[in-house]
C-alpha positions as CSV (number, residue, x, y, z in Angstrom):
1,X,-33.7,-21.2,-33.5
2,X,-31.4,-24.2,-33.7
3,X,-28.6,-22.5,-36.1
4,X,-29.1,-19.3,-33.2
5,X,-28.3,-21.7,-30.8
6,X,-24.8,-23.1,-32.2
7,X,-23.9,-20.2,-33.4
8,X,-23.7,-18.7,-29.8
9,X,-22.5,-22.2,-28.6
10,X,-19.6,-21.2,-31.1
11,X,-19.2,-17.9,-30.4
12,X,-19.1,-18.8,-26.6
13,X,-16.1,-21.5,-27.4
14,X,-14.1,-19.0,-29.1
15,X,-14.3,-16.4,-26.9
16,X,-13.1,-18.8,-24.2
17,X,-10.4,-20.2,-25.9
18,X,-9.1,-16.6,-27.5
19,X,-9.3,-15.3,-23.5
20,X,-6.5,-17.0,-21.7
21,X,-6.1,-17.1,-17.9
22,X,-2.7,-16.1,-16.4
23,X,-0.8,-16.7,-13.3
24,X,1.8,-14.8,-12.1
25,X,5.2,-17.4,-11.4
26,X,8.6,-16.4,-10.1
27,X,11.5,-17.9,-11.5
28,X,15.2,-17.6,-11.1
29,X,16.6,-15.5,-13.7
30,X,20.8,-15.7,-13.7
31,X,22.2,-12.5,-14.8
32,X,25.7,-11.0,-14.0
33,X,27.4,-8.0,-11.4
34,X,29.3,-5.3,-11.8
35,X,32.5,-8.0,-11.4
36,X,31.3,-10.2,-14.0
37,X,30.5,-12.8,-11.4
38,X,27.3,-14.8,-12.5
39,X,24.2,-14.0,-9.9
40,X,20.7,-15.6,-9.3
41,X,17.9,-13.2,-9.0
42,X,14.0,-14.5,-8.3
43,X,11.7,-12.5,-10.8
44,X,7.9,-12.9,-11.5
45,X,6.3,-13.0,-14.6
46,X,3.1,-14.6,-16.2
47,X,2.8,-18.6,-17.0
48,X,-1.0,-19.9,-18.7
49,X,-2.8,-22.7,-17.7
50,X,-0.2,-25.6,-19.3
51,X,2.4,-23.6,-17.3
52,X,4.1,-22.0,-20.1
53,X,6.0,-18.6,-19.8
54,X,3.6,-16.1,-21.6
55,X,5.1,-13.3,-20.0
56,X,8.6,-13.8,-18.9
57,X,9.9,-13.2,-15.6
58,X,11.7,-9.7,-15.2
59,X,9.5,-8.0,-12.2
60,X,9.9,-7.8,-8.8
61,X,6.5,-8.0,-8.2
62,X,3.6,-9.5,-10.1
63,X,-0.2,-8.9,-9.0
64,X,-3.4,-10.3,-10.3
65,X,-4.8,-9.7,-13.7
66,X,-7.7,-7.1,-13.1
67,X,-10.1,-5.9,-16.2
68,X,-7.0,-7.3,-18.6
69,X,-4.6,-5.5,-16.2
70,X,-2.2,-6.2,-14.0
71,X,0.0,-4.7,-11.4
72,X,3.7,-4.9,-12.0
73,X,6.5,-3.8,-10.3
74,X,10.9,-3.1,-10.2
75,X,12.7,-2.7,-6.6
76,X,15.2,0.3,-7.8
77,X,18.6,1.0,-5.3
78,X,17.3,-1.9,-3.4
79,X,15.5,0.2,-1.5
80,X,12.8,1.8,-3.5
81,X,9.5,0.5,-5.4
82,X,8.3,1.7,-8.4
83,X,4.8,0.0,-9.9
84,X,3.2,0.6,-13.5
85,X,0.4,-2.0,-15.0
86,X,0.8,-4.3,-18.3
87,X,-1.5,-6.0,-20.5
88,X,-2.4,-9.7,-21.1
89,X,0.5,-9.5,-24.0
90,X,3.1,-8.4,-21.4
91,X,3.1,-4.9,-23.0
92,X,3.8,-2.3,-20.4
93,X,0.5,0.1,-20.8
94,X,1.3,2.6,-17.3
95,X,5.1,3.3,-16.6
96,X,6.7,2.5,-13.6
97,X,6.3,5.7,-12.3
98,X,3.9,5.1,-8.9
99,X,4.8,4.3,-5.2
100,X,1.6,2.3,-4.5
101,X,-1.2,0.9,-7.2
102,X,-4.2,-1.3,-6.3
103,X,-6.4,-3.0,-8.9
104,X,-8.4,-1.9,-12.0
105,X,-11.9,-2.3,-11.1
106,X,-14.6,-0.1,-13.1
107,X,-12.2,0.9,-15.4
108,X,-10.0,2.7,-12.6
109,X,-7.5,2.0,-10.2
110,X,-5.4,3.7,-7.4
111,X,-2.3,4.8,-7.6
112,X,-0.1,7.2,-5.6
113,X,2.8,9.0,-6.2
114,X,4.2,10.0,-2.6
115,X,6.2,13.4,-1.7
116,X,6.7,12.0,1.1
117,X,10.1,13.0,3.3
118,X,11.5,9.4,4.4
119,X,14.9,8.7,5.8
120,X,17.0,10.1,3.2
121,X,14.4,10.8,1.0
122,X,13.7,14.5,0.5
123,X,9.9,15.4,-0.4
124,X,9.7,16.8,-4.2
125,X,6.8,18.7,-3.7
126,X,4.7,19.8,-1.4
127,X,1.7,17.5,-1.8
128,X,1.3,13.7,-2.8
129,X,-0.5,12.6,-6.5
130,X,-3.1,10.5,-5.3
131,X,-6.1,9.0,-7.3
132,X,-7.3,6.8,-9.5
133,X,-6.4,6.3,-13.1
134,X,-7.9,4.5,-16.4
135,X,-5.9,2.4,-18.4
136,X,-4.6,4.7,-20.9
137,X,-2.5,6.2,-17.6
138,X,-4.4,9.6,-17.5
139,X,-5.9,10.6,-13.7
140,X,-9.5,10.5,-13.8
141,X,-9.7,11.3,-10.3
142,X,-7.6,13.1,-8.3
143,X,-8.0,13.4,-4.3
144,X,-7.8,17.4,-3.7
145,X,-5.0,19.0,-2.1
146,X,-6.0,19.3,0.9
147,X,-6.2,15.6,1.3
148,X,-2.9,15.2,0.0
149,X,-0.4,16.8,2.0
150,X,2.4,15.0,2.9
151,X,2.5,14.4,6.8
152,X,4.3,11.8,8.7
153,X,3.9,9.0,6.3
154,X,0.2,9.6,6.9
155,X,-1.7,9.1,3.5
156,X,-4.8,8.3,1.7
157,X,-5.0,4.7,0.1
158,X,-7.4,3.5,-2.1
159,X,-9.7,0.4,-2.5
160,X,-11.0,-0.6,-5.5
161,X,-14.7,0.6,-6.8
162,X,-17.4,-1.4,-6.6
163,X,-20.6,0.1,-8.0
164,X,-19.3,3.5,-9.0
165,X,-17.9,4.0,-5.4
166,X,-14.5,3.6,-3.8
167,X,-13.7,3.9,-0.3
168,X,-10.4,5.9,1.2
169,X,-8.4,4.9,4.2
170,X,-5.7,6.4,5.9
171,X,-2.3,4.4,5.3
172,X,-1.4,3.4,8.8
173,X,-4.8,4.2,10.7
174,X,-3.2,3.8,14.1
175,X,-0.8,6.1,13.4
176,X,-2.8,8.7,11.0
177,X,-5.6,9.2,13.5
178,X,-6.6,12.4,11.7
179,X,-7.3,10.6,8.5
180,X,-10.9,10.0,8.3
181,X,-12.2,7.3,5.7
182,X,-13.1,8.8,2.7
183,X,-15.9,7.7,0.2
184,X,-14.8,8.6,-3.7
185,X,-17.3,8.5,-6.5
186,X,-16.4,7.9,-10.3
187,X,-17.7,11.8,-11.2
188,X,-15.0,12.5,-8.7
189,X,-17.0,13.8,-5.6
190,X,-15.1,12.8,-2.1
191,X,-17.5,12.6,0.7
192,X,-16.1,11.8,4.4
193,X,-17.3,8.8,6.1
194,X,-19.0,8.3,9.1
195,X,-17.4,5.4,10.8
């Protein structure tokens, strides 16, 4: 029972030690212009517990590790966000290829990628991607089309699940009074709400 004992004592140290906790930390990275003039740009990226750079800072956006995952993201044209995930290792796992992401949670997380017609943004199709992923990037769950149609910025956004569930709001509720919350489960049944 003893030798049982220490060898999960063991086990339990490793494991600890082998699992390091990050923090995302911005950072001024200099990099030069079009005229060859030197510029200072603030990018995030992941530091560990001593505060070294394990991942080093090249996003514009840095979320919370999630499940081993976490939210990255690149302002393109200065004017448009694209968001994929990456690993513990800083290895990007999903592109930057959505216009909103939440957080893994269950082995899923939202993402959308929005038709949407903004201000000099023409829509590409004639319904938003919206739904949740798993981390090797391939939809699990995706909201019907119905429920995806481009209108007036009005769309669905997702929170993460918690006990196989994952509830659905529209993106400006004041303003997208038509959207009614949304329950989705993990087999991929979408249920409206009652509020």
């Amino acid at each position: 029972m003893k030798q049982l004992m220490i060898m999960l004592l063991l086990l339990a140290i490793g494991f600890s030690a082998s699992a390091q906790q990050l923090y995302a930390a911005v950072d001024t990275v200099s990099s030069e212009d079009k005229d060859g003039n030197m510029i200072g740009e603030l990018k995030w990226g992941y530091k560990n517990m001593a505060g070294e750079w394990v991942i080093y800072p090249v996003f514009d956006h840095a979320g919370k590790f999630h499940e081993g995952m976490a939210s990255v993201g690149l302002l393109q044209d200065r004017k448009t966000w694209k968001y994929g995930f990456i690993d513990e290792t800083g290895k990007l796992v999903v592109p930057l290829m959505y216009d909103e992401v939440g957080v893994f949670s269950e082995g899923l997380a939202f993402v959308a990628i929005l038709n949407i017609v903004w201000e000099d943004k023409p829509a590409d199709s004639q319904y938003n991607k919206i739904g949740y992923i798993d981390k090797a990037n391939k939809m699990v769950i995706q909201l019907p089309e119905e429920l995806s149609k481009p209108s007036a910025k009005c769309y669905y956004k997702g929170q993460a699940f918690n006990s196989g569930l994952a509830k659905m709001y529209g993106s400006q509720p004041a303003q997208c009074p038509n959207l009614q919350p949304i329950a989705v489960y993990k087999d991929g049944r979408v249920i409206m709400m009652q509020e």
